[in-house]
ChimeraX commands (.cxc) that place a marker at each C-alpha (Angstrom):
marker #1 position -20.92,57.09,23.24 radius 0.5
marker #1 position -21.84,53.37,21.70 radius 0.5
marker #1 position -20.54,50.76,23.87 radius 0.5
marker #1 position -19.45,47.64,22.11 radius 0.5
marker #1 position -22.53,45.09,21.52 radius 0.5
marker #1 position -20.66,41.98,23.19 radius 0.5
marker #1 position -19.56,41.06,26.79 radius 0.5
marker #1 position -17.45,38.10,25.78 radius 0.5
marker #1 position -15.47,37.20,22.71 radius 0.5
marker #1 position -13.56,33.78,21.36 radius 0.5
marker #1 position -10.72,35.33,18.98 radius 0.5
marker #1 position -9.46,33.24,16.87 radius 0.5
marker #1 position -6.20,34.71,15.00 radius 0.5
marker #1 position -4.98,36.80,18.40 radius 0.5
marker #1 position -1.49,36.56,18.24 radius 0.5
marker #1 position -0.60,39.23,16.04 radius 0.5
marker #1 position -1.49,42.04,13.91 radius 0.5
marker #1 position -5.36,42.89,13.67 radius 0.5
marker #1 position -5.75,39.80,16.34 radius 0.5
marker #1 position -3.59,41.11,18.78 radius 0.5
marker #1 position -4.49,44.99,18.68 radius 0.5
marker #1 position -7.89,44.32,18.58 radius 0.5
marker #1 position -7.78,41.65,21.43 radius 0.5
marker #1 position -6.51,44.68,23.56 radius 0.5
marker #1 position -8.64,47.34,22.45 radius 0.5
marker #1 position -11.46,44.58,23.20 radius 0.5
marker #1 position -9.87,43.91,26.69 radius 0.5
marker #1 position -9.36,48.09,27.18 radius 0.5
marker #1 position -12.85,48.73,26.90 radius 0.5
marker #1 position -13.97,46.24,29.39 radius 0.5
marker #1 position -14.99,43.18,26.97 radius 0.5
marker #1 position -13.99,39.43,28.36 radius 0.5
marker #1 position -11.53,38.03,25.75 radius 0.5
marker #1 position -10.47,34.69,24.95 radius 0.5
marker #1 position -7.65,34.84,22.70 radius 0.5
marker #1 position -6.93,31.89,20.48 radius 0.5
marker #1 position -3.92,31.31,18.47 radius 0.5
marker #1 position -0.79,28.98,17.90 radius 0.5
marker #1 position 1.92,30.94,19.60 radius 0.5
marker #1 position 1.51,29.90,23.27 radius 0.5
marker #1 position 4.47,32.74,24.23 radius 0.5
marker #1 position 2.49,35.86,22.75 radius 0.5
marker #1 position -1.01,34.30,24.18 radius 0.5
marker #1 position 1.19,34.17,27.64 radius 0.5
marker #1 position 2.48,37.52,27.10 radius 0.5
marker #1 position -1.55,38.90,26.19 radius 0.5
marker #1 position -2.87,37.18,29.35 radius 0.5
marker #1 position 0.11,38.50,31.97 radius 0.5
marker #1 position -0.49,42.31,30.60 radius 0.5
marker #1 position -4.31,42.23,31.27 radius 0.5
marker #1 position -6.71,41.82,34.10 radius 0.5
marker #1 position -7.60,37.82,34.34 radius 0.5
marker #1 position -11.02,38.83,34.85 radius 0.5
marker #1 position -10.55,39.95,31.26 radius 0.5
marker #1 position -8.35,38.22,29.56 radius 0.5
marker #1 position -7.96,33.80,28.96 radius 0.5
marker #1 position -6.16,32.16,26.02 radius 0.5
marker #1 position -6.38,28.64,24.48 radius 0.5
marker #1 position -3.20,27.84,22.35 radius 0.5
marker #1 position -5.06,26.22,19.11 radius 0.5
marker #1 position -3.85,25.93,15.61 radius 0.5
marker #1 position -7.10,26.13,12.99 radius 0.5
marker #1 position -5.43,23.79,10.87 radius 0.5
marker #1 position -5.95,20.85,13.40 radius 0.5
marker #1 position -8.78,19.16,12.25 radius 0.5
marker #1 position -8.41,16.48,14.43 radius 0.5
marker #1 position -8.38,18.50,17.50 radius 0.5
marker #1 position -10.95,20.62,16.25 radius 0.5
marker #1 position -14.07,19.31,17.83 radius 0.5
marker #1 position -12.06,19.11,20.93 radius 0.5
marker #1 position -11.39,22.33,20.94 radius 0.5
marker #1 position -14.86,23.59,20.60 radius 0.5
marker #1 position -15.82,22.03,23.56 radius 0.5
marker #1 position -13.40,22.69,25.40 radius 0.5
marker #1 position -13.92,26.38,25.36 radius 0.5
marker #1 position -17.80,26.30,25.72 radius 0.5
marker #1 position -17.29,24.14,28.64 radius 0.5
marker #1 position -14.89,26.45,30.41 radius 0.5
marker #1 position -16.61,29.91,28.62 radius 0.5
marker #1 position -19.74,29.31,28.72 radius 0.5
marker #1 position -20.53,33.10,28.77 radius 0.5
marker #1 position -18.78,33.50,25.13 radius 0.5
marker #1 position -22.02,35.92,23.19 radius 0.5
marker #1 position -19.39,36.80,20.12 radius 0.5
marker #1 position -16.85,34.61,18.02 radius 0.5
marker #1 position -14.41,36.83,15.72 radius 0.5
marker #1 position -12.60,35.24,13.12 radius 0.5
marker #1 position -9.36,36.48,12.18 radius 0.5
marker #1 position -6.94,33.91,11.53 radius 0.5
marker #1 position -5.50,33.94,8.20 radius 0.5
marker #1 position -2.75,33.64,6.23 radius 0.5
marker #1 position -1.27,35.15,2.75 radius 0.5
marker #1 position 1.68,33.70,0.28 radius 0.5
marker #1 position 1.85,35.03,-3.55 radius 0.5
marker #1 position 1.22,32.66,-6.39 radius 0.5
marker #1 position 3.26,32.63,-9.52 radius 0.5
marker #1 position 0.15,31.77,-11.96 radius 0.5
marker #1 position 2.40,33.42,-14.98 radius 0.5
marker #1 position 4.32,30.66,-14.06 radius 0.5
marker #1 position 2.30,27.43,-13.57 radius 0.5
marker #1 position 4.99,25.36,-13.35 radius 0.5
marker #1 position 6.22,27.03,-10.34 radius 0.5
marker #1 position 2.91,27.13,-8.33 radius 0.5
marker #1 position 2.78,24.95,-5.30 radius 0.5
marker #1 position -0.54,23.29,-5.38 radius 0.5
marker #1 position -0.26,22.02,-2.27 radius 0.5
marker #1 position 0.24,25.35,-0.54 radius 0.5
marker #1 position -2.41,26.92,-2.49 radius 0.5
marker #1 position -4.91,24.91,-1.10 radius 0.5
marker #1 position -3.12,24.95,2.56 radius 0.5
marker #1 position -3.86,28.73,2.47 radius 0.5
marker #1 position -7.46,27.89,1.02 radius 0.5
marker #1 position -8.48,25.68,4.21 radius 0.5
marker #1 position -7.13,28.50,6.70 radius 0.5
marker #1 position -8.65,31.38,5.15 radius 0.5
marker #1 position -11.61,29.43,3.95 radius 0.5
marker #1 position -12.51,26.21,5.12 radius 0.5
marker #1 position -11.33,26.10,8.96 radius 0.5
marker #1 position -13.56,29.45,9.78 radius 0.5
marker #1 position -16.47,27.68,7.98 radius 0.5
marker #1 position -15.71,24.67,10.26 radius 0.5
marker #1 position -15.41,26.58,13.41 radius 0.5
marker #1 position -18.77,29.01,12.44 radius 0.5
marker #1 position -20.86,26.15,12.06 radius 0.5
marker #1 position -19.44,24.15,15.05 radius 0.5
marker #1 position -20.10,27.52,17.37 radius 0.5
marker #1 position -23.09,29.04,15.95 radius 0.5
marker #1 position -25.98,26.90,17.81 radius 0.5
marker #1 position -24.40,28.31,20.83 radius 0.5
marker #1 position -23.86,32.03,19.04 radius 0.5
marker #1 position -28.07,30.89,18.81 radius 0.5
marker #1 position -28.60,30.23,22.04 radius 0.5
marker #1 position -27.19,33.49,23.42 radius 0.5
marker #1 position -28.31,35.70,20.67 radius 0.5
marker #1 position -24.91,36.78,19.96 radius 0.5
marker #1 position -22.92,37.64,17.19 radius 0.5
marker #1 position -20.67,36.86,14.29 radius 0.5
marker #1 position -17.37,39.00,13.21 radius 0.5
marker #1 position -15.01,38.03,10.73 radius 0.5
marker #1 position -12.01,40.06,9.03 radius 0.5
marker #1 position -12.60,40.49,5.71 radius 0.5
marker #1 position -10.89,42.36,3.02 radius 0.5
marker #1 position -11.66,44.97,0.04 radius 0.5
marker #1 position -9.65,42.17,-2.03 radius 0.5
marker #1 position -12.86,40.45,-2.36 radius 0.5
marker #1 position -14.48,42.82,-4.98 radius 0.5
marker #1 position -10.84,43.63,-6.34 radius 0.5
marker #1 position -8.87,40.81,-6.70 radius 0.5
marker #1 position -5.31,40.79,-6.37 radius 0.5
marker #1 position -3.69,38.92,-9.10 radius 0.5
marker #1 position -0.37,38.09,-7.18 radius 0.5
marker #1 position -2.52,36.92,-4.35 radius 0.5
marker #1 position -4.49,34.26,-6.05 radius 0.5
marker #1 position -4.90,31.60,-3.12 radius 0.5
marker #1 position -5.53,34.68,-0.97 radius 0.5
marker #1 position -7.48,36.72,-3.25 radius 0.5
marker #1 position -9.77,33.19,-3.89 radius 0.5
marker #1 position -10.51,32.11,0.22 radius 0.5
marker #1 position -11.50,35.49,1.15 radius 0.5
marker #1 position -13.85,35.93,-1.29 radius 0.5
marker #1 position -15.32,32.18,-0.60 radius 0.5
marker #1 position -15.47,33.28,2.95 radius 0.5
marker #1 position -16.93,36.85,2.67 radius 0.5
marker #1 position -20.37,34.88,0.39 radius 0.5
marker #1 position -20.45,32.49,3.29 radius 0.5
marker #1 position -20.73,35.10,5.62 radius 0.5
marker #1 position -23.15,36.54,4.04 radius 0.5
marker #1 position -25.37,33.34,3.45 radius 0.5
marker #1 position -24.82,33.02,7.00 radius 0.5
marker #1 position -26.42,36.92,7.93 radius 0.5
marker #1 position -29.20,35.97,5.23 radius 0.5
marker #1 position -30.13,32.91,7.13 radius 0.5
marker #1 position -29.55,34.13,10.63 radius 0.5
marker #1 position -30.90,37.21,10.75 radius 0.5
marker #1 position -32.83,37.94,13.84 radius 0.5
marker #1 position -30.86,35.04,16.04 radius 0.5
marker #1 position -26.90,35.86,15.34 radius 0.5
marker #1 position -25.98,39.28,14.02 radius 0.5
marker #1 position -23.11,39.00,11.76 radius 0.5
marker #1 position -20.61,41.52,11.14 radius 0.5
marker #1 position -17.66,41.68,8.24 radius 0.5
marker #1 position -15.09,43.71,8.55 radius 0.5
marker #1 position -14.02,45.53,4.94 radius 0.5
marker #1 position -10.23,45.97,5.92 radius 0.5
marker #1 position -7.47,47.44,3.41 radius 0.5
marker #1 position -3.99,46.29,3.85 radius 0.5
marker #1 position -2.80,47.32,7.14 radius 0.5
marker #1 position 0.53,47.24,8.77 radius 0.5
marker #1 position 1.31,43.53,10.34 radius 0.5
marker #1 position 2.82,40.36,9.55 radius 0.5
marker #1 position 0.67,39.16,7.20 radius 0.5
marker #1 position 2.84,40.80,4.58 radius 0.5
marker #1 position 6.08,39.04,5.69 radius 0.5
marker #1 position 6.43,37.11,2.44 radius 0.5
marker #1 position 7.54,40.80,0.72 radius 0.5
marker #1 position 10.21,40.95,3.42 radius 0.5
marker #1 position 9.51,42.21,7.06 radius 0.5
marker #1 position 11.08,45.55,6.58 radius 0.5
marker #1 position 9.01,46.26,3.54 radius 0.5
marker #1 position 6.31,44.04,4.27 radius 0.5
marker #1 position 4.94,45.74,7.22 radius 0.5
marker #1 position 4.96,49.55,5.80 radius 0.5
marker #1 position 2.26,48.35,3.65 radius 0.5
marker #1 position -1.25,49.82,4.76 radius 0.5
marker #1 position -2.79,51.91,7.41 radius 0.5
marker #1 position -1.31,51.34,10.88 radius 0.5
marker #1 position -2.53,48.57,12.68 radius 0.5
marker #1 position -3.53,50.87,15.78 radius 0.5
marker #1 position -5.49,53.32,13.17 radius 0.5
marker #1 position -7.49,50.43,11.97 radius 0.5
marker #1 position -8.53,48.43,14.86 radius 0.5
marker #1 position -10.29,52.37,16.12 radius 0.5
marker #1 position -11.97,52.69,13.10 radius 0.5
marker #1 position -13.13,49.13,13.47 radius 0.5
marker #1 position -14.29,48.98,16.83 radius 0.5
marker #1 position -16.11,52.49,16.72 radius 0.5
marker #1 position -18.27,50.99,14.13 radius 0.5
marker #1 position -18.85,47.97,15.83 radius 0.5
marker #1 position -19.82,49.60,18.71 radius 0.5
marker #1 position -22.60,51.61,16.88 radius 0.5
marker #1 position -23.96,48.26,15.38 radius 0.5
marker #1 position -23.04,48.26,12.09 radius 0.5
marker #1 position -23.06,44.69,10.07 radius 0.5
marker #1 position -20.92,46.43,7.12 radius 0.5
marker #1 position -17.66,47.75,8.80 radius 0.5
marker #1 position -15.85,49.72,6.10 radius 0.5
marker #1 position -12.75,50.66,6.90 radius 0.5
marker #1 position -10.67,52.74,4.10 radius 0.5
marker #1 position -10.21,52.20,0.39 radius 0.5
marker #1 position -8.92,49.90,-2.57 radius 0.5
marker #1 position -6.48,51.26,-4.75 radius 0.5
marker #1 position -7.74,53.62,-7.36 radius 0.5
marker #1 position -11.13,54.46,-5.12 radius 0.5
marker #1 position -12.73,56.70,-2.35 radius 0.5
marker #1 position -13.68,55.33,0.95 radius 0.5
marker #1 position -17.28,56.86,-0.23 radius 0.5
marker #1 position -16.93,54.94,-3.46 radius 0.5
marker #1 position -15.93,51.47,-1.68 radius 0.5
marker #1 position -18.89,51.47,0.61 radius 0.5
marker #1 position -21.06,52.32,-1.73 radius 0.5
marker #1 position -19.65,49.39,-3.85 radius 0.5
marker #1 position -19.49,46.87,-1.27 radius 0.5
marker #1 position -23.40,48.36,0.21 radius 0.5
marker #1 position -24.58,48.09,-3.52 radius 0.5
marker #1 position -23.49,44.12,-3.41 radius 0.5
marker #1 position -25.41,43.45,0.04 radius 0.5
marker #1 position -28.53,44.84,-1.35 radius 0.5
marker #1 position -28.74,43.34,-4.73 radius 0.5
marker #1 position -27.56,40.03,-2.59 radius 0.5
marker #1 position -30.38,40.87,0.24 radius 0.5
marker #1 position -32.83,41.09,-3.24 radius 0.5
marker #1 position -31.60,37.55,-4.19 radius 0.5
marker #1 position -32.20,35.68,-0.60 radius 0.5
marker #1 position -35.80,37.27,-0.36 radius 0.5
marker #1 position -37.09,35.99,-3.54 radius 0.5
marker #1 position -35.21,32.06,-3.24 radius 0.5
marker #1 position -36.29,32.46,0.60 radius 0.5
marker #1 position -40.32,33.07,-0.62 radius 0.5
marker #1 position -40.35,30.69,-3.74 radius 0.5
marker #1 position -38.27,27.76,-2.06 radius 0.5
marker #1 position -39.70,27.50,1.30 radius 0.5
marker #1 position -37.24,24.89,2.23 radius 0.5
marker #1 position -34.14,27.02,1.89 radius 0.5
marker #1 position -35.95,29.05,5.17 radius 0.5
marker #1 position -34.83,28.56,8.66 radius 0.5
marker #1 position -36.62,25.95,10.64 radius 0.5
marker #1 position -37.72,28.11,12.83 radius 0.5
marker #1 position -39.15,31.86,13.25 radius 0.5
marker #1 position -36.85,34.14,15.28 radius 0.5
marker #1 position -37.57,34.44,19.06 radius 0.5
marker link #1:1,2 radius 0.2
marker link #1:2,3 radius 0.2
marker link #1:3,4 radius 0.2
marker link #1:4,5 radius 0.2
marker link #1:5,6 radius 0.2
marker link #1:6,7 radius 0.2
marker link #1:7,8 radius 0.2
marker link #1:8,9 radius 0.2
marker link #1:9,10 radius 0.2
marker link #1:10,11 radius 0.2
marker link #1:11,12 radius 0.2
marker link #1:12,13 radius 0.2
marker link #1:13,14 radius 0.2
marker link #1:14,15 radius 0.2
marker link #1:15,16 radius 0.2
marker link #1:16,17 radius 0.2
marker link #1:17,18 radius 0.2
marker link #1:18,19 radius 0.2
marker link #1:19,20 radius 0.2
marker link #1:20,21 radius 0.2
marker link #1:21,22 radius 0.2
marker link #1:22,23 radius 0.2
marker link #1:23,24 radius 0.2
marker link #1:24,25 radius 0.2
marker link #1:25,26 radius 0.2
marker link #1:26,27 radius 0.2
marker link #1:27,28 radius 0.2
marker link #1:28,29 radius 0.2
marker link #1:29,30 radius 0.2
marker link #1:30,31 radius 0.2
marker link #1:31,32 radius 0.2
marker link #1:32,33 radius 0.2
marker link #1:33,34 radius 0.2
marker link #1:34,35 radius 0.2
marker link #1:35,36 radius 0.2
marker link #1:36,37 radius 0.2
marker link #1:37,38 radius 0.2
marker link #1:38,39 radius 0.2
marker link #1:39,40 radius 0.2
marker link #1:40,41 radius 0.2
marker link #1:41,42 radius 0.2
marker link #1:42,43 radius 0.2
marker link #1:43,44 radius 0.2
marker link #1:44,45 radius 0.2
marker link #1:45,46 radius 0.2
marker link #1:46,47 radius 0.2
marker link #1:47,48 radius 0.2
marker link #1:48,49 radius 0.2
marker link #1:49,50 radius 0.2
marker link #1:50,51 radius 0.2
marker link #1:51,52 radius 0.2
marker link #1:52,53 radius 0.2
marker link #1:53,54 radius 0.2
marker link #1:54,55 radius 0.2
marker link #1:55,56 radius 0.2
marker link #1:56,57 radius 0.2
marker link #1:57,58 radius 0.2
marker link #1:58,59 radius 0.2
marker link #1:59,60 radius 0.2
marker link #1:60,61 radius 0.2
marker link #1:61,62 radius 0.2
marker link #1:62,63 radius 0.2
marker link #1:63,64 radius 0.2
marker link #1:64,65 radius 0.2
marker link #1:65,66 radius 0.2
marker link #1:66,67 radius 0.2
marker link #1:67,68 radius 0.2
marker link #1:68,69 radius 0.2
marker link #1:69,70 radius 0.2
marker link #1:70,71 radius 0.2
marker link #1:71,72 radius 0.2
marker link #1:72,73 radius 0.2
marker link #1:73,74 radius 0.2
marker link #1:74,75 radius 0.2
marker link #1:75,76 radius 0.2
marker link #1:76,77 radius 0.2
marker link #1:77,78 radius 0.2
marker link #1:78,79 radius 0.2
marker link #1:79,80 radius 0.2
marker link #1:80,81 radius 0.2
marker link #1:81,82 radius 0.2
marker link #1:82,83 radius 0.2
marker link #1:83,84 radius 0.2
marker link #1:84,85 radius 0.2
marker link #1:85,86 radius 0.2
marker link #1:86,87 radius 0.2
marker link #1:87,88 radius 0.2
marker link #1:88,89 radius 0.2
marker link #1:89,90 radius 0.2
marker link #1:90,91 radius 0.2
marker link #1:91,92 radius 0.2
marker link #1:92,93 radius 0.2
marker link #1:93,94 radius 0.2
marker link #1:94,95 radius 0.2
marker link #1:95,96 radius 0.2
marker link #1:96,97 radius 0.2
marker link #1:97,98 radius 0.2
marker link #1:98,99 radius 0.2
marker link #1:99,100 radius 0.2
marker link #1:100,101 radius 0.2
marker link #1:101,102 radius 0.2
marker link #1:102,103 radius 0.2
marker link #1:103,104 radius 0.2
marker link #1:104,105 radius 0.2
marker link #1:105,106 radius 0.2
marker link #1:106,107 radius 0.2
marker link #1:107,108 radius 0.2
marker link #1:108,109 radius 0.2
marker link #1:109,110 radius 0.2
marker link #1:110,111 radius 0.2
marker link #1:111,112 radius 0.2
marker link #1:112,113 radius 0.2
marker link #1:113,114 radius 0.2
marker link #1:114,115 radius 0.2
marker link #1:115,116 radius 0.2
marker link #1:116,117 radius 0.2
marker link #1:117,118 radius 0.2
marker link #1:118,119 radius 0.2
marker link #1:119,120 radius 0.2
marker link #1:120,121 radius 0.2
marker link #1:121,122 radius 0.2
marker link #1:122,123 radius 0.2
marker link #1:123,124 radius 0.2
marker link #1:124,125 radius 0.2
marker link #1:125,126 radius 0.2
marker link #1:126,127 radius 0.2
marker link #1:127,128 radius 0.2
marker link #1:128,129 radius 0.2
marker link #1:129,130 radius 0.2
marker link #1:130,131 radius 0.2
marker link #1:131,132 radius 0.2
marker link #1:132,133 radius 0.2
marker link #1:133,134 radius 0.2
marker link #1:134,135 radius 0.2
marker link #1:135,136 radius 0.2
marker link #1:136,137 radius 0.2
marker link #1:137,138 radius 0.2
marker link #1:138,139 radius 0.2
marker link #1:139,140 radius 0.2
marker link #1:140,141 radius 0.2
marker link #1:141,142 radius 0.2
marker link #1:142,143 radius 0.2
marker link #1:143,144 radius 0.2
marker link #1:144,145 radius 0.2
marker link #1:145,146 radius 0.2
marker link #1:146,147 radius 0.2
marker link #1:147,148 radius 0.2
marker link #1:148,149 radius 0.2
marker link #1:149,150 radius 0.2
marker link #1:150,151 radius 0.2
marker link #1:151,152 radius 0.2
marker link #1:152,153 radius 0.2
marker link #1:153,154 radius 0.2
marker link #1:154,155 radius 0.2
marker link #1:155,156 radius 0.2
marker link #1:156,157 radius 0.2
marker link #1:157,158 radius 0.2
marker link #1:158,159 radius 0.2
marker link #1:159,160 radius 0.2
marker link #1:160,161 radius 0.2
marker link #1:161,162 radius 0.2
marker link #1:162,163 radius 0.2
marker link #1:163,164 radius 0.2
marker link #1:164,165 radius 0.2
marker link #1:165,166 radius 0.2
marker link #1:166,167 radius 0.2
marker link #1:167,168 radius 0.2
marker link #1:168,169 radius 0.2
marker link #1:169,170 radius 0.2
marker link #1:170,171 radius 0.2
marker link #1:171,172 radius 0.2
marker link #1:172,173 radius 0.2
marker link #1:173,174 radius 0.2
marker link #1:174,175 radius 0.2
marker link #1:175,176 radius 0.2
marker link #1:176,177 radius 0.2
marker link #1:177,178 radius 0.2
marker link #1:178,179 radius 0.2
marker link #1:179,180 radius 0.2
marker link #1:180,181 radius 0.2
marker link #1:181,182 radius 0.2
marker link #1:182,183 radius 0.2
marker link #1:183,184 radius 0.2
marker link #1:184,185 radius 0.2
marker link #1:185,186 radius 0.2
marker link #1:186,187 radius 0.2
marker link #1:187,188 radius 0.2
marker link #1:188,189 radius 0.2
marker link #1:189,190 radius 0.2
marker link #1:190,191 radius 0.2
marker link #1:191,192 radius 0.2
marker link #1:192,193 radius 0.2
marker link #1:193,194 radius 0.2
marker link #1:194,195 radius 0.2
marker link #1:195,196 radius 0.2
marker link #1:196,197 radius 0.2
marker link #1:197,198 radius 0.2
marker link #1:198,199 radius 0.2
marker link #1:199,200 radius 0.2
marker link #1:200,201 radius 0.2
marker link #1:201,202 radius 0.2
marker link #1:202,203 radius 0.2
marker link #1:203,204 radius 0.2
marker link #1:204,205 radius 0.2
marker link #1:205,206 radius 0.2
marker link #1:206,207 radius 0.2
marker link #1:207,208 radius 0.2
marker link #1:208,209 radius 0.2
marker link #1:209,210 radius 0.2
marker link #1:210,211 radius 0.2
marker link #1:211,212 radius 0.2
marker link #1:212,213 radius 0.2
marker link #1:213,214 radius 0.2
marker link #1:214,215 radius 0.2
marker link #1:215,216 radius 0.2
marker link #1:216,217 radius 0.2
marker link #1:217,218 radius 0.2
marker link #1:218,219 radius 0.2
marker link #1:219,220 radius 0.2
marker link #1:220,221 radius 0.2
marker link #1:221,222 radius 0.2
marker link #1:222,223 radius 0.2
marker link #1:223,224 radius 0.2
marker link #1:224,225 radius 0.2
marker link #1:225,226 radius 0.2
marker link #1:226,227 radius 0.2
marker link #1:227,228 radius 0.2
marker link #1:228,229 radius 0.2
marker link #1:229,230 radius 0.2
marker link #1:230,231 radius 0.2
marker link #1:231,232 radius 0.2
marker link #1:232,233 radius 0.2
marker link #1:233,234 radius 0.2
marker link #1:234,235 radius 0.2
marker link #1:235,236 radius 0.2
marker link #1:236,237 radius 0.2
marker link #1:237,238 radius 0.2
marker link #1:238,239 radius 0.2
marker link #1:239,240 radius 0.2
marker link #1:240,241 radius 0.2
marker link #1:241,242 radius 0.2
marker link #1:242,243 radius 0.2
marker link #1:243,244 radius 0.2
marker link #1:244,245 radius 0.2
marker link #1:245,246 radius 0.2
marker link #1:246,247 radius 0.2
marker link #1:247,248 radius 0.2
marker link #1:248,249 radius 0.2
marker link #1:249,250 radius 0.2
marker link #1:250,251 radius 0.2
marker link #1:251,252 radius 0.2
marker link #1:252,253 radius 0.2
marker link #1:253,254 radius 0.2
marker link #1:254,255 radius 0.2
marker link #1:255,256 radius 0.2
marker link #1:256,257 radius 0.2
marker link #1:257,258 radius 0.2
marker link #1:258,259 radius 0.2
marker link #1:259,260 radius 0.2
marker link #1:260,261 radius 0.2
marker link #1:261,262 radius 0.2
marker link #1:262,263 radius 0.2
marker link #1:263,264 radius 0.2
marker link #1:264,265 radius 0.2
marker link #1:265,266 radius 0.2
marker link #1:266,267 radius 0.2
marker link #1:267,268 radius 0.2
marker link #1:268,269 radius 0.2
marker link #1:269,270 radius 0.2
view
């Protein structure tokens, strides 16, 4: 059996739903896990249930950009060990763009920078260490990005931003980070509170499903972690789909990569 590639993980977005299940499955097969997240109770709660030797928490909320370079840090200077960052943290609100008059601009763009601009922020900030320990990169994703939701525009927007970052970031780190996205359909948590909690969290495939699915293909190495199906398609179909993009994407970066030598990374892999 495939162990999982990392010894020690920063997880940012562990307080609930994917987060949370897959901090423990993380922590239950032996991984060091430091859980980050803005609910100090539930990071209390992950720490008391697990082994310290496996388990710290840092109570952070992404949105502090003031605290932010702090917080890196912080965390390297007390974790120095950390091989893997996951970003999970994210947030979802519908947008009423039949009615623009209603649509809170403000908001829109709040959910932007979490989804979007706070895990470019934090990649970025960690990913000369992520170097340095030739580690890796995981971030949840979403099938949303190659099928939109409509009612989810904000949403629907920042995860697609973030999953062409991501892969800009595989393109230009290949041999030094290994980056992983994680292709999730809805699944059951809070991030579907806005619909009501009692409805909102029967959407999707249970939470405990998913994360097993997930972390079998991470442990067998794979950069494309597919995990079910959109609406309307196969699980066959939607890899396909999503393997398609990567390689006419992969076709893209060698060609600017050869004819703009610039673009390159400064340096050959180790």
């Amino acid at each position: 059996m495939s162990s999982f590639p990392y010894k020690a993980v920063l997880l940012i977005g562990a307080t609930s739903g994917i987060g949370a299940a897959m901090a423990d499955k993380l922590v239950g097969s032996g991984v060091f896990v430091i859980a980050v997240g803005r609910r100090q109770d539930r990071l209390d709660a992950f720490v008391a249930r697990h082994d310290p030797a496996h388990a710290a928490a840092v109570c952070y909320d992404i949105a502090d950009t003031a605290g932010q370079e702090g917080f890196v840090k912080s965390v390297l200077a007390n974790h120095p060990t950390i091989d893997c960052l996951f970003l999970n943290a994210g947030t979802q609100h519908p947008v009423p763009l039949a009615r623009p008059a209603d649509v809170d601009l403000p908001a829109f763009h709040n959910e932007v920078a979490i989804n979007f601009s706070r895990q470019v922020d934090l990649c970025v900030r960690f990913l000369p260490h992520l170097e340095a320990a030739r580690g890796g990169l995981i971030v949840t994703g979403t099938h949303i990005v190659v099928a939109p939701a409509a009612p989810l525009a904000a949403y629907s927007a920042s995860k697609a931003a973030l999953s062409s970052f991501v892969a800009c970031v595989r393109a230009l780190q290949r041999g030094r980070v290994r980056v992983h996205e994680i292709w999730a359909p809805a699944v059951q948590t809070e991030l579907h509170d806005f619909m009501g909690e009692e409805r909102g969290r029967k959407i999707g495939m249970p939470v405990q499903d998913f994360t097993e699915q997930v972390y079998a293909q991470l442990a067998e190495g794979k950069e494309m972690v597919v995990v079910g199906s959109a609406v309307g398609t196969s699980h066959e179909e939607m890899r396909a789909l999503i393997e398609k993009r990567a390689a006419v994407s992969d076709a893209l970066n060698e060609y600017l990569l050869a004819n703009a030598p610039g673009n390159a990374p400064a340096s050959a892999p180790r």
